[in-house]
C-alpha positions in Angstrom: 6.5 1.0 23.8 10.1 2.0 24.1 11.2 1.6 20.3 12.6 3.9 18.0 9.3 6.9 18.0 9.4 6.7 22.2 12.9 7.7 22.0 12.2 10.5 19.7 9.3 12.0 21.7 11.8 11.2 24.6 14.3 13.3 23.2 12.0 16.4 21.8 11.0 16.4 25.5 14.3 16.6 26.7 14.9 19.8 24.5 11.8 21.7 25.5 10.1 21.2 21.9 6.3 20.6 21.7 5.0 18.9 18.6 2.6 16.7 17.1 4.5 12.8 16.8 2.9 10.0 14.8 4.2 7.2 16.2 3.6 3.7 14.0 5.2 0.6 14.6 4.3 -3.1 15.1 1.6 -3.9 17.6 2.5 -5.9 20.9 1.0 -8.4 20.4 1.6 -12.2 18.3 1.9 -11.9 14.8 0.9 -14.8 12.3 3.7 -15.9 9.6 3.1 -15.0 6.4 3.9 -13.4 3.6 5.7 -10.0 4.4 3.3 -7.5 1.9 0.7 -8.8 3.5 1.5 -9.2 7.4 2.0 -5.2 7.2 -0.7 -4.6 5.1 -2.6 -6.7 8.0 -1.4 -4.3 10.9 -1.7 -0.9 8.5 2.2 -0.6 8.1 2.4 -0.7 4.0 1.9 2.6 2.2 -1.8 2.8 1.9 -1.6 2.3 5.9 0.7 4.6 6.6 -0.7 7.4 4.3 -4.3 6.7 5.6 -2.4 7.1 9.6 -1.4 10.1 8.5 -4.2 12.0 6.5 -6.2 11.0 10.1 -3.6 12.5 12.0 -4.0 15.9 9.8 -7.5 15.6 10.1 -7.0 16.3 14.1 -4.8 18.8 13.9 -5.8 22.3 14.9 
């Protein structure tokens, strides 16, 4: 909430356009040191996250 994709969809709003957003980021919520890889792989953020968020995304689309 309120980070960089809120400000986009903000924005697209603002201007009348009506599109699909994906909107990832880092949960709100505590999250356990570690080694970077693998905290984002943890919280779907490293490639194979982000491409998996995506081909669901896809999948919904009409």
């Amino acid at each position: 909430a309120g980070g960089a994709g809120s400000a986009v969809t903000e924005y697209l709003n603002q201007q009348n356009r009506w599109m699909p957003v994906l909107q990832l980021g880092l949960p709100d919520v505590f999250i356990d040191h570690g080694k970077h890889d693998q905290l984002l792989s943890d919280i779907g953020l490293d490639a194979k996250g982000i491409a998996a968020s995506i081909r669901q995304r896809i999948a919904l689309l009409p």
